[in-house]
C-alpha positions as CSV (number, residue, x, y, z in Angstrom):
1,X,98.4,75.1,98.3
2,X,99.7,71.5,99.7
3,X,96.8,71.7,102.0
4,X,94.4,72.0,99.2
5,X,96.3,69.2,96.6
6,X,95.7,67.1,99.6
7,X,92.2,67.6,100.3
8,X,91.6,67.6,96.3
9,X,93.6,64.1,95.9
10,X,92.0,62.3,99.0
11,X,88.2,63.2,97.8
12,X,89.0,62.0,94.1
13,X,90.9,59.0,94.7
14,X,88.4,57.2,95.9
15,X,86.9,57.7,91.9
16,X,90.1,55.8,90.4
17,X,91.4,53.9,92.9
18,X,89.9,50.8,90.4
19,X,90.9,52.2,87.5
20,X,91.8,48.7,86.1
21,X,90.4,45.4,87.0
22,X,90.5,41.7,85.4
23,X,87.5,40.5,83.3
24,X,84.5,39.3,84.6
25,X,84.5,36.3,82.5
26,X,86.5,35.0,79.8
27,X,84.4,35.0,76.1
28,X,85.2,32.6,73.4
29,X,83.4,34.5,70.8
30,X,85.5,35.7,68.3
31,X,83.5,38.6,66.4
32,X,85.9,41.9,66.4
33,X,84.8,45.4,66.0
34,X,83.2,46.4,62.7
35,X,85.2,48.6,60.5
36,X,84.0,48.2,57.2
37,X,87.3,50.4,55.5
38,X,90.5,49.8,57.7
39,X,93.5,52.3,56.9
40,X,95.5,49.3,57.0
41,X,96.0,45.8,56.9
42,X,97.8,43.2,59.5
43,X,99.7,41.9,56.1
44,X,100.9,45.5,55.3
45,X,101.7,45.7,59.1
46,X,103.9,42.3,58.9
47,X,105.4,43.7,55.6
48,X,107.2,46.4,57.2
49,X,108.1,44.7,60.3
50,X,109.6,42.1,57.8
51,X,111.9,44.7,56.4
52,X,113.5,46.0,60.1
53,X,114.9,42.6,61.4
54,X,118.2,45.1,62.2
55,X,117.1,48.1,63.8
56,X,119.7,49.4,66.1
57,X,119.6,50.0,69.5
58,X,118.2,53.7,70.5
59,X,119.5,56.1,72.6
60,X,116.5,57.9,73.1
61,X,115.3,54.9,74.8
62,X,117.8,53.2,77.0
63,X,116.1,50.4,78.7
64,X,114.4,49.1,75.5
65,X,116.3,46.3,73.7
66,X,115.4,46.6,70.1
67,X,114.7,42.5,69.6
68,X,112.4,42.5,72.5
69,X,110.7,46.0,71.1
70,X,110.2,44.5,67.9
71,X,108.7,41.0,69.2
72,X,106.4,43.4,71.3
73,X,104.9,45.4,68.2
74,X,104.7,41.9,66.4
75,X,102.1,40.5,68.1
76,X,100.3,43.7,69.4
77,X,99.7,43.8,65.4
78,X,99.0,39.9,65.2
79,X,96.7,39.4,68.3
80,X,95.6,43.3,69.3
81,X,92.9,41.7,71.5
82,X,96.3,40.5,73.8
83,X,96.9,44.1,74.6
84,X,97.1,44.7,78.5
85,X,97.2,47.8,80.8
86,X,99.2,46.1,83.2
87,X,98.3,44.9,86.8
88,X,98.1,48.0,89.3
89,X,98.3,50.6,86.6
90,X,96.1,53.2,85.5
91,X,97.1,52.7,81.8
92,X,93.4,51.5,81.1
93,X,92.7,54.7,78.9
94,X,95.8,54.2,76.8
95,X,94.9,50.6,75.8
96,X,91.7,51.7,74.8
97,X,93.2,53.7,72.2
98,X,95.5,51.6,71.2
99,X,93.0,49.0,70.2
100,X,91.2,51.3,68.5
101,X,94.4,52.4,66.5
102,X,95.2,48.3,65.9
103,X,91.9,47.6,64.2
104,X,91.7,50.6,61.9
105,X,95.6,50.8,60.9
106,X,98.2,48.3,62.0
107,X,100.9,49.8,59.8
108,X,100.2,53.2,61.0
109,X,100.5,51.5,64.5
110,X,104.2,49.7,63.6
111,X,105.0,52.6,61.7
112,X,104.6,54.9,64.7
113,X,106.4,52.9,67.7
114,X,109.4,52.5,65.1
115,X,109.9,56.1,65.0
116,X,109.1,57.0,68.0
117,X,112.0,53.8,68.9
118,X,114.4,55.2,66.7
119,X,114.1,59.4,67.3
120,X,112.3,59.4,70.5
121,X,109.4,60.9,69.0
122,X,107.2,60.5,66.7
123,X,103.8,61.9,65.0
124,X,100.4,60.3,65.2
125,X,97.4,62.5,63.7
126,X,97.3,66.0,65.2
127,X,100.0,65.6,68.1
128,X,103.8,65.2,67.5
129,X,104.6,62.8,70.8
130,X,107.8,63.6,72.0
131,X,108.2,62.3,76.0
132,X,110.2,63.5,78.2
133,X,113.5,62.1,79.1
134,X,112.4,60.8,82.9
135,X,109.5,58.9,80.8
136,X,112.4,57.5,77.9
137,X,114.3,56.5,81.1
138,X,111.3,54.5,82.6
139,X,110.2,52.5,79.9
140,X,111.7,49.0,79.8
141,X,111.7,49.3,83.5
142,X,108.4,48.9,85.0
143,X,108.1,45.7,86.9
144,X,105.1,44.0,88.9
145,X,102.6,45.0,86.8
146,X,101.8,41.5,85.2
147,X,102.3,40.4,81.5
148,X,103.4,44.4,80.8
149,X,106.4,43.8,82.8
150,X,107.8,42.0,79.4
151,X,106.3,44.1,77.2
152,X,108.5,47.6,76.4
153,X,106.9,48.7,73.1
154,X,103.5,49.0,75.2
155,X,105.7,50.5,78.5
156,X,106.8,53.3,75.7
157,X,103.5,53.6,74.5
158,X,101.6,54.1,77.1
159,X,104.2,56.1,79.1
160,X,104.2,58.6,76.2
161,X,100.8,58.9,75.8
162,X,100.0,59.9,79.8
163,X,102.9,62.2,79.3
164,X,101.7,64.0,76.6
165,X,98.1,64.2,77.0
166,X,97.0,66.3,80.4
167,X,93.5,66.3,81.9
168,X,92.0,67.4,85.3
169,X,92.2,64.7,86.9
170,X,96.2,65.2,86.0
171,X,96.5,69.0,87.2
172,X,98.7,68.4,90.9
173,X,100.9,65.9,89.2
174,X,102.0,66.6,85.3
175,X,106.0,65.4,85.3
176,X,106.9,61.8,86.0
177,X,108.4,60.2,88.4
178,X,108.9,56.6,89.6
179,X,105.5,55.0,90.0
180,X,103.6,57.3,88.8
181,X,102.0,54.9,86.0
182,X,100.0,53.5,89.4
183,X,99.2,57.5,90.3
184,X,97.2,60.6,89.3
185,X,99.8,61.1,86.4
186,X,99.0,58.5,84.6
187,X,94.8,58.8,85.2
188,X,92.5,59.9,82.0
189,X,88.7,60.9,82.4
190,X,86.2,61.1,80.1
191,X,86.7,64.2,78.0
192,X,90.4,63.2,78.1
193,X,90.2,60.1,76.5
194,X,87.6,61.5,73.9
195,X,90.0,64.3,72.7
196,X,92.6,61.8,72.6
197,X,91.0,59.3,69.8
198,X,89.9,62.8,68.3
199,X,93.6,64.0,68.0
200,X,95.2,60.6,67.0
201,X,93.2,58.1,65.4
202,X,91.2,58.5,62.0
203,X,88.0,58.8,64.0
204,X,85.1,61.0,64.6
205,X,83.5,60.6,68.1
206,X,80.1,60.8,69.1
207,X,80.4,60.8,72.5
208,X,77.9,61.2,75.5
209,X,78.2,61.3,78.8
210,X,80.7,62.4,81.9
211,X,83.0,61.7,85.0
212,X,79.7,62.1,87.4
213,X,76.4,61.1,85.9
214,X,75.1,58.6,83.4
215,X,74.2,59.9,80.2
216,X,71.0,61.1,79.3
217,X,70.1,59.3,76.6
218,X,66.7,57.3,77.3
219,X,66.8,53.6,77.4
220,X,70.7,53.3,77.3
221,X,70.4,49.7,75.7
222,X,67.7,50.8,73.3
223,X,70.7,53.9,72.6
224,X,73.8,51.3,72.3
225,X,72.0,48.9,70.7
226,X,71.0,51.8,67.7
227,X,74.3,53.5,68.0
228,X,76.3,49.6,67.2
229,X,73.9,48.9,64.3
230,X,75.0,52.3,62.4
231,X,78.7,51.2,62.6
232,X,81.7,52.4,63.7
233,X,83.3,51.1,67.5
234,X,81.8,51.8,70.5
235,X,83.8,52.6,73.6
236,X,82.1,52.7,77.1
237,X,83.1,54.1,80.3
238,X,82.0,51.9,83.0
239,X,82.0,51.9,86.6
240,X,84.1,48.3,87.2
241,X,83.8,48.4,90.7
242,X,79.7,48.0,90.6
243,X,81.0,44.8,88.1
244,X,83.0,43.2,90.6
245,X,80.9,43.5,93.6
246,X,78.7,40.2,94.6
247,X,75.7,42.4,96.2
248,X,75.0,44.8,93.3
249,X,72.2,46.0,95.8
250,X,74.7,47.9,98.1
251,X,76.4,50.5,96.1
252,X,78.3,53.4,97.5
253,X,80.9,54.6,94.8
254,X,78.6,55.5,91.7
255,X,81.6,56.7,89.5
256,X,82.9,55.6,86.1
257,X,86.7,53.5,86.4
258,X,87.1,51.7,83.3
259,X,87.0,51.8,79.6
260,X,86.5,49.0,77.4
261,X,85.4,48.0,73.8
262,X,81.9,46.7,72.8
263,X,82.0,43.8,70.1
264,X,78.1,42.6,71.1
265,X,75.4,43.4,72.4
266,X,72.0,41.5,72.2
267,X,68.6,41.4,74.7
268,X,66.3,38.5,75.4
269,X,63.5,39.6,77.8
270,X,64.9,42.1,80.1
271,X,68.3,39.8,80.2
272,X,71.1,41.6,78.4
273,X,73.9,40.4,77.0
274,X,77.1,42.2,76.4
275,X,80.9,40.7,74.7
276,X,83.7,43.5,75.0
277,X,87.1,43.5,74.7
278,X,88.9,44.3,78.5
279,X,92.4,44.0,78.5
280,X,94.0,41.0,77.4
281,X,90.7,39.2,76.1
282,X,87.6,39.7,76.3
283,X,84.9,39.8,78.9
284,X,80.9,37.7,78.7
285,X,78.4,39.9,80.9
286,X,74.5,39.1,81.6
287,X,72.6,41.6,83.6
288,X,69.5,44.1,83.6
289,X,68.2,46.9,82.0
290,X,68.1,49.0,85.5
291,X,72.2,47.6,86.5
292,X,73.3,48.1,82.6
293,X,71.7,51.8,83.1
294,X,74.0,52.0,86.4
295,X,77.2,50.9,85.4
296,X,77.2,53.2,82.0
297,X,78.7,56.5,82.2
298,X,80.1,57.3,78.9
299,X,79.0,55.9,75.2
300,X,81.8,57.0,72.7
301,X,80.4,56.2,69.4
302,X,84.0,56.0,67.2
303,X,83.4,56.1,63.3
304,X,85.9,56.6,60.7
305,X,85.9,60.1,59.4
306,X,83.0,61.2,56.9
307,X,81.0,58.3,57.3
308,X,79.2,58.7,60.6
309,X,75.2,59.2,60.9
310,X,73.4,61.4,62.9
């Protein structure tokens, strides 16, 4: 069995090894995600945070000082577009959703880390998240890994979330130990992250599109481009590593590494041009019909509940 884990590990790693990257560019623009009906506002969000200016410190969650989890849920709800995956991580998946969960309802959001501070668990949607005590034990902790290093609420988050959610990609390594947010553990493919939003978050997903292949979908900017203009927020799984190569003509590794979340997308002659949010900020990207076809593996198409078109 070791022999095979091995074998199984060494031929997939090479898919995540870039599970999380810096942006290509920095963008200025600041359009966010339609969602014409949020659950919540930021104001409710502040409202609540306004009233817990005491909370005590847990014992579910030793490493986490309450001021310092408190400033952390602050301004994930005042600056959501801050939100980072941490440097060497493969948390990517996780801060995906937690956008998503920050622009529909910031209170739900607040509401949720506070309990899940407080009893060490917590629901959200479907799934009651209730980590295990190696993953309470870790968060706070985690170090080298950029601006996350000071930012527990996010450590808890993100920790919980890999711990409670399970995909293939997860199957030889399903209890945490230390490091494991830069291993398989912490990894989330496709399907994965679909079911996630589908479980947690007030949204129906339209998703197309796998771990291996582009989707089929014709013209996949003629397909974004109609999918953005009926509404909703659309996710895409990319393949960062073709992004950060200089010769986009030698390609060997043709598998999706990243999710991020489009805010624009626009074409002028054959040049398009894509805005999306990618941990931290947001990213500006110009390229081709043929390398945006490339690059696209996934198109989750996230609506609020009862109001998506076919």
């Amino acid at each position: 069995m070791k022999l095979i884990e091995t074998i199984w590990v060494k031929g997939i790693c090479s898919i995540f090894f870039f599970l999380c990257f810096i942006p290509v560019a920095s963008a200025s623009i600041k359009n966010i995600p339609r969602n014409e009906h949020p659950t919540s506002t930021q104001a409710d969000a502040r409202k609540y945070i306004a009233q817990l200016s005491n909370l005590a410190s847990s014992e579910h969650w030793p490493n986490v000082k309450p001021a310092l989890f408190m400033e952390n849920v602050k301004i994930n709800v005042d600056e959501p577009l801050g939100l980072y995956a941490g440097r060497g991580t493969n948390f990517c998946g996780y801060g995906a959703l937690s956008y998503l969960l920050l622009q529909d309802d910031p209170l739900g959001y607040a509401k949720f880390m506070v309990d899940l501070y407080r009893n060490g668990q917590a629901t959200m949607g479907q799934s009651v998240i209730k980590p295990s005590n190696a993953v309470r034990k870790a968060a706070g902790t985690l170090i080298y890994k950029g601006l996350l290093d000071v930012r527990p609420a996010e450590q808890m988050l993100y920790l919980s979330l890999a711990d409670h959610f399970k995909g293939y990609v997860n199957i030889f390594n399903r209890h945490y130990k230390q490091g494991d947010e830069n291993t398989f553990w912490a990894s989330v493919n496709y399907a994965k992250f679909n079911r996630m939003v589908r479980h947690l978050l007030n949204y129906q997903v339209n998703a197309r599109g796998t771990d291996l292949r582009q989707p089929s979908v014709g013209n996949t900017y003629d397909y974004i481009n109609r999918k953005m203009k009926q509404g909703g927020i659309i996710v895409l799984y990319l393949n960062n590593r073709i992004l950060h190569k200089k010769k986009h003509e030698n390609i060997k590794l043709q598998v999706p590494t990243h999710f991020v979340i489009l805010e624009n997308i626009s074409k002028t002659d054959d040049v398009i041009t894509m805005v999306f949010w990618d941990y931290g900020g947001k990213t500006l990207l110009q390229i081709d019909s043929e390398f945006l076809h490339k690059i696209v593996f996934g198109i989750s198409q996230c609506t609020k509940k009862g109001n998506i078109e076919k």
